[in-house]
C-alpha positions in Angstrom: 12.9 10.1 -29.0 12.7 13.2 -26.7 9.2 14.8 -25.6 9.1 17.7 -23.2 5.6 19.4 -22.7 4.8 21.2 -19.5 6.2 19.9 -16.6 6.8 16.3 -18.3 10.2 15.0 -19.4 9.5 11.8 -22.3 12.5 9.6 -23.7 12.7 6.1 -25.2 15.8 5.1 -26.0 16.8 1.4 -26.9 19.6 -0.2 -25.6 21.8 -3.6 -27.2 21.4 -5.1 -24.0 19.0 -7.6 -22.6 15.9 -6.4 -20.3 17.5 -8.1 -17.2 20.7 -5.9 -17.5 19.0 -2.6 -18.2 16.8 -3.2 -15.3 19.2 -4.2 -13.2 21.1 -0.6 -14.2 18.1 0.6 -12.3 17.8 -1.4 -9.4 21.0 -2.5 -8.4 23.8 0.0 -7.1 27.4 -2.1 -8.2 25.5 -1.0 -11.9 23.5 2.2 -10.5 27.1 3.8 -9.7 28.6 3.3 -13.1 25.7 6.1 -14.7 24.4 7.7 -12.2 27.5 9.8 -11.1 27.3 8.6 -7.7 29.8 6.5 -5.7 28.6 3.2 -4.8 28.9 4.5 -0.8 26.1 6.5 -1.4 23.5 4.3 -2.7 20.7 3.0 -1.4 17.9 0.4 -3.3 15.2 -0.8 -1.3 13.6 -1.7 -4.6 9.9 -2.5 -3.4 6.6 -0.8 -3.4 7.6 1.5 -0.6 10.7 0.8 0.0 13.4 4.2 0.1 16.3 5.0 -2.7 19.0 7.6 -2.4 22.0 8.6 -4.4 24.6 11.4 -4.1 25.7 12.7 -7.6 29.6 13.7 -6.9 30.2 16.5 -9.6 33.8 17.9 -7.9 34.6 18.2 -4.3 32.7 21.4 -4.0 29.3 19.9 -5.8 27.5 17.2 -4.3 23.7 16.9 -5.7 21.8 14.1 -3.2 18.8 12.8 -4.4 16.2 10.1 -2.5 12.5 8.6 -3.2 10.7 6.0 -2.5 9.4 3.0 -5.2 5.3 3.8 -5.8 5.3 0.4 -8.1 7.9 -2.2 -8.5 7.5 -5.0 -11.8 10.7 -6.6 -12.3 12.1 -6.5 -15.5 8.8 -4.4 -16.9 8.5 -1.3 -15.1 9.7 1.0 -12.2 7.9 4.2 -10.4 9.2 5.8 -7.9 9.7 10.1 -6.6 12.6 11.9 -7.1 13.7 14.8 -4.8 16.5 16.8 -5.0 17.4 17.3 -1.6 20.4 20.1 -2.2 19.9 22.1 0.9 16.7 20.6 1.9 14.9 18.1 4.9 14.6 15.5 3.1 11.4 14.2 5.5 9.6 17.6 4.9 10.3 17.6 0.8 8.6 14.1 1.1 5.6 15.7 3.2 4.9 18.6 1.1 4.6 16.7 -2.4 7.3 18.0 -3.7 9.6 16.6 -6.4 8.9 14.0 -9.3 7.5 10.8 -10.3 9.3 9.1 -12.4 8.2 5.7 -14.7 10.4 3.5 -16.4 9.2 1.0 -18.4 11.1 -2.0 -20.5 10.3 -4.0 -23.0 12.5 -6.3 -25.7 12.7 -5.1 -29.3 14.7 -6.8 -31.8 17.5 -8.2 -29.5 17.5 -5.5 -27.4 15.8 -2.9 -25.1 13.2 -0.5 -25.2 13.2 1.7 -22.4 10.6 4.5 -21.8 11.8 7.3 -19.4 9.1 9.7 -18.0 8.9 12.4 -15.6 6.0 14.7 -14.2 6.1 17.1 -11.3 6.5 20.1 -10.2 9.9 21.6 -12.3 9.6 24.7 -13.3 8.7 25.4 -17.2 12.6 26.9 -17.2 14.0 24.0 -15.7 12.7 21.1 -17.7 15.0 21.5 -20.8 18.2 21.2 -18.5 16.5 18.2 -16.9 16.3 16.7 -20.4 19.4 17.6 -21.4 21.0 15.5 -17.7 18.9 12.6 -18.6 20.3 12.1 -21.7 23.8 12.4 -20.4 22.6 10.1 -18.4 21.5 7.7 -20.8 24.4 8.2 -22.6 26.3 6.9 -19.6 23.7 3.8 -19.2 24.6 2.9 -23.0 28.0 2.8 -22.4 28.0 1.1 -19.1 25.4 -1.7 -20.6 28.1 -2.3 -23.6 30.8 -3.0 -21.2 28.5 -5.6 -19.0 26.5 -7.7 -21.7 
């Protein structure tokens, strides 16, 4: 399920993989790098309240999209929140300062031998910009179901 209103992205998607794994996909770069797009060399998981992330999406030689936040709320195996800046041509210290980019929430919980996972985002995109966002999640996700079937 996909929701998009506003500024907010909304998807729950279930996974045949236990919570632990599906988590970890989140919190742990040797399974971050398999979904993400982003070589292993450029991640970085301080997963704790506080603590820094950042990842550099490595589209072609040319295109290289690095992102960074920092973890507002860390509940292992439940629920993540943390910002997301695109730092593509930006500080990333002054993006931080002036409030801009994303929170993002994931939340997990088991269903039926699985994995519900609840994806949200709320910010500041741009009305024009959230469908695209949508759309790169759930390339994303599509990524994250594949990876998860190879690692159970």
């Amino acid at each position: 399920m996909t929701e998009t209103a506003g500024n907010r992205i909304e998807i729950t998607r279930t996974f045949d993989a236990p919570r632990e794994l599906v988590y970890a996909a989140w919190t742990e770069p040797k399974h971050f790098t398999h979904w993400w797009g982003a070589p292993l060399d450029t991640i970085s998981m301080d997963v704790r309240p506080g603590g820094e992330w950042r990842a550099t999406i490595v589209v072609d030689e040319q295109t290289q999209v690095p992102f960074a936040g920092v973890y507002r709320e860390v509940v292992p195996n439940e629920r993540l929140v943390y910002t997301l800046l695109d730092l593509s041509g930006r500080n990333p210290e002054a993006a931080e300062q002036q409030g801009d980019g994303e929170e993002v929430t994931v939340s997990f919980k088991d269903v039926d031998g699985g994995t519900e996972m609840t994806f949200v985002q709320v910010g500041s995109l741009p009305d024009d910009e959230v469908p695209r966002a949508t759309e790169g999640w759930g390339f994303f996700f599509a990524a994250l179901e594949e990876h998860l079937a190879k690692s159970k």
